[in-house]
C-alpha positions in Angstrom: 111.5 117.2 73.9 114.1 116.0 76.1 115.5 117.9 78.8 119.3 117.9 81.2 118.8 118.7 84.6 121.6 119.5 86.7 121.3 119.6 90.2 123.8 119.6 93.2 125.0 116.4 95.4 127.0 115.7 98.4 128.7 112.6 99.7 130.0 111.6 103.1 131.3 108.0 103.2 133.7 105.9 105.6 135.9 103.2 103.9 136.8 100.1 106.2 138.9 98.1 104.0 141.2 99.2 101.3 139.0 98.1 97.5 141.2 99.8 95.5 144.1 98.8 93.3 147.7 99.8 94.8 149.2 102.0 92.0 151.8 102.9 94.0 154.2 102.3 97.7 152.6 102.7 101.0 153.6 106.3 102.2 156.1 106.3 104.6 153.9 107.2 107.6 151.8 105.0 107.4 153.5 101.8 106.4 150.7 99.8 108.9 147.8 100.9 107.1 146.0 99.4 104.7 145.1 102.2 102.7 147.4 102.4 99.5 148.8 106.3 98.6 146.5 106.2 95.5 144.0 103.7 94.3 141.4 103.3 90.8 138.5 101.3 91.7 135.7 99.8 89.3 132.3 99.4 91.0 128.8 97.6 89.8 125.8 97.7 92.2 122.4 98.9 93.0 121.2 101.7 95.2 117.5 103.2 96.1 116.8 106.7 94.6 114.2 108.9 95.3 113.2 110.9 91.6 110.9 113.9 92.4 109.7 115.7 89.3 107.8 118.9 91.0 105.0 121.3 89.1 104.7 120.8 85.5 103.6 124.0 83.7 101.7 122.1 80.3 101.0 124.4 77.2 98.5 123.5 75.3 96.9 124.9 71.8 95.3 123.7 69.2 93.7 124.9 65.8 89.8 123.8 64.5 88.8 123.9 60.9 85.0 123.7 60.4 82.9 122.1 57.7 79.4 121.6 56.4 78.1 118.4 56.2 75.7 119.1 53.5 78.0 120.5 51.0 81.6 119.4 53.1 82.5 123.8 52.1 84.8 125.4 54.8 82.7 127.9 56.5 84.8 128.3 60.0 88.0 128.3 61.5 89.6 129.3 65.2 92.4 128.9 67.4 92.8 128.2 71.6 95.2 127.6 73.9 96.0 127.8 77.6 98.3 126.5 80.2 97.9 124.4 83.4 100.3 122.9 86.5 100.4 119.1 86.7 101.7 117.6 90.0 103.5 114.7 89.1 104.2 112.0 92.4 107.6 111.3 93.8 108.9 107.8 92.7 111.0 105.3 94.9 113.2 102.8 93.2 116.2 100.4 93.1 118.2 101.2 90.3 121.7 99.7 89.0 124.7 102.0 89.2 128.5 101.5 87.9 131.2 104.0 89.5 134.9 104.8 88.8 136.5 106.0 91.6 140.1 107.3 92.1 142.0 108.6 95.4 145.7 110.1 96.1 147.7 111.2 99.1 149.1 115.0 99.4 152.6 113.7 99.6 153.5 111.8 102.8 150.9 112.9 104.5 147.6 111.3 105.7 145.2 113.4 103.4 143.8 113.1 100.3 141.7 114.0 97.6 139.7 112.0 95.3 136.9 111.6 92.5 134.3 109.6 91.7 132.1 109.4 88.5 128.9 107.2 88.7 126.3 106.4 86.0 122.4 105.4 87.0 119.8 104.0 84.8 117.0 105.4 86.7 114.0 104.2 84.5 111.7 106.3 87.1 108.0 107.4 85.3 105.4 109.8 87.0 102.2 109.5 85.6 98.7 111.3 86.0 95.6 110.7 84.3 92.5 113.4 83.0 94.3 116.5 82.7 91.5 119.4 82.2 92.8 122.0 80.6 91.5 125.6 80.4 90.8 126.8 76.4 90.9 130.5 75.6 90.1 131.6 72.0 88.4 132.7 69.8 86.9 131.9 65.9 85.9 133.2 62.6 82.6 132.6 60.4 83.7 133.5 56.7 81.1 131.8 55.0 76.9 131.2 55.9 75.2 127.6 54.8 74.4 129.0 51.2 77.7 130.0 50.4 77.6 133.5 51.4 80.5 135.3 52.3 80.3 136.9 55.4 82.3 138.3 58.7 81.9 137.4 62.5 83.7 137.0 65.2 83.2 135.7 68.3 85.8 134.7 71.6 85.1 131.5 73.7 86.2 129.4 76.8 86.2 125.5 76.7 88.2 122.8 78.4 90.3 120.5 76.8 91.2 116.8 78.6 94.3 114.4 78.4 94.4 111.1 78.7 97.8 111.3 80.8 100.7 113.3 81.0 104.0 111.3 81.7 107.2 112.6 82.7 110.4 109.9 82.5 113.7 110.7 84.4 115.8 107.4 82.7 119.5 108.1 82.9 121.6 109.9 85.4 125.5 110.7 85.9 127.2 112.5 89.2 130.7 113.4 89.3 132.0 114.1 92.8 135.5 115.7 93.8 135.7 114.7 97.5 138.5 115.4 100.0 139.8 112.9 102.9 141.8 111.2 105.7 143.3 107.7 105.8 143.6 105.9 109.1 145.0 102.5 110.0 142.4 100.3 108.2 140.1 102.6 106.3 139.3 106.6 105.3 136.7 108.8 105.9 135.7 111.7 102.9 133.0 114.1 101.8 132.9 116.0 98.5 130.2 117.7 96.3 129.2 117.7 92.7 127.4 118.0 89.8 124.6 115.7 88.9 122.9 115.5 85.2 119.7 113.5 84.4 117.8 113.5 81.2 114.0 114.1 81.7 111.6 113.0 78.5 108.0 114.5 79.1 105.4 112.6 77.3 101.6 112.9 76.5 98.7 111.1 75.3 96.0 112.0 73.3 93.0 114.0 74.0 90.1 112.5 74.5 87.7 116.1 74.0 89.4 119.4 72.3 88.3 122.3 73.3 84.8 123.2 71.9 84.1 126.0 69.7 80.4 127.0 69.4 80.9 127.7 65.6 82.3 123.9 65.3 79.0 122.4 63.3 78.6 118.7 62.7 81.6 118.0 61.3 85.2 119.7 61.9 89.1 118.5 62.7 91.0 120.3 65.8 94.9 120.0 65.3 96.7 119.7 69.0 99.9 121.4 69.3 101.8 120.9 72.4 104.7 122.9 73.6 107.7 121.4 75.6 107.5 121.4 79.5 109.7 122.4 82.3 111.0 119.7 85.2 113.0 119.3 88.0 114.8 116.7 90.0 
């Protein structure tokens, strides 16, 4: 299951030269600065990003179906499930980035607002390997090895393993409203926004279910897992 986070952001950023396109005259005081009274500016780069994923609360259950081997007649079936945190590591990374940004004066004067809109293809992955899992339960014995119907019941606490559990955080897009000043030769803004990242947890097989003691020689365990929680 794929996930949106949304978290917060905040810029601060000093512009020396004037990048943008003039869209319209020079305000009248300032007619020695560079800065145009509004600009639109197109951007492609790269930039280093820092994608933490946090705790990981992993659900997992699964079903078991028993059968003899003798006569391959259902005799048993159960049920387990549990939960368990994985810590997932932070992941450092150079990622390429394309940004819109657009600026205007209040009138004739020397302040502005502004907006910019960035898109990141993050491609960050967290990995970690041998999850244990904890396995309450509990099963049911409906038939003895001659056919017989009978009735017991019994609970049970195993452990079941993962291969790996994988969180991706792949693409990412901040919009931030931002108000400024324009000097001579450059401007100086902050703002604060809104950023949005889609985050695909992944997992591989088990290698063990958990283990009922009424599981005889031969038996199949279905694995059901539920969607996780994750944060940037």
């Amino acid at each position: 299951m794929k996930q949106l986070l949304l978290s917060s952001v905040a810029a601060v950023a000093i512009s020396s030269t004037a990048f943008a396109a003039d869209l319209s005259s020079i305000n009248s005081k300032s007619e020695t600065s560079l800065v145009p009274k509004s600009g639109l500016s197109l951007g492609l780069g790269g930039n280093l990003n820092l994608a933490t994923f946090g705790q990981q609360n992993f659900y997992w259950a699964g079903v078991s179906n028993a059968y003899y081997d003798s006569s391959n007649m259902h005799y048993n079936y159960g049920y387990a499930g549990w939960n368990t945190k994985v810590n997932l590591t932070p992941q450092f990374r150079v990622a390429p980035i394309g940004q819109i940004n657009y600026f205007n004066h209040f009138g004739d004067t020397e302040w502005m607002w502004g907006s910019k809109i960035a898109y990141t293809y993050l491609n960050s992955r967290s990995e970690v390997s041998n999850v244990g899992i904890p396995q309450f339960g509990g099963y049911h014995t409906f038939k003895d090895r001659f056919g017989t119907s009978i009735s017991r019941s019994d609970t049970f606490f195993g452990t079941g393993e993962l291969n790996s559990y994988q969180t991706s955080i792949n693409h990412q897009l901040t919009l931030t409203p931002y108000l400024g000043h324009s000097f001579s030769n450059g401007y100086l803004y902050a703002g604060a926004g809104r950023k949005a990242a889609r985050a695909s947890p992944w997992q591989a097989a088990s290698r063990s279910a958990s283990a009922s003691p009424s599981v005889g020689r031969r038996g199949r365990t279905a694995i059901r897992p539920s969607p996780t929680t994750g944060t940037i």
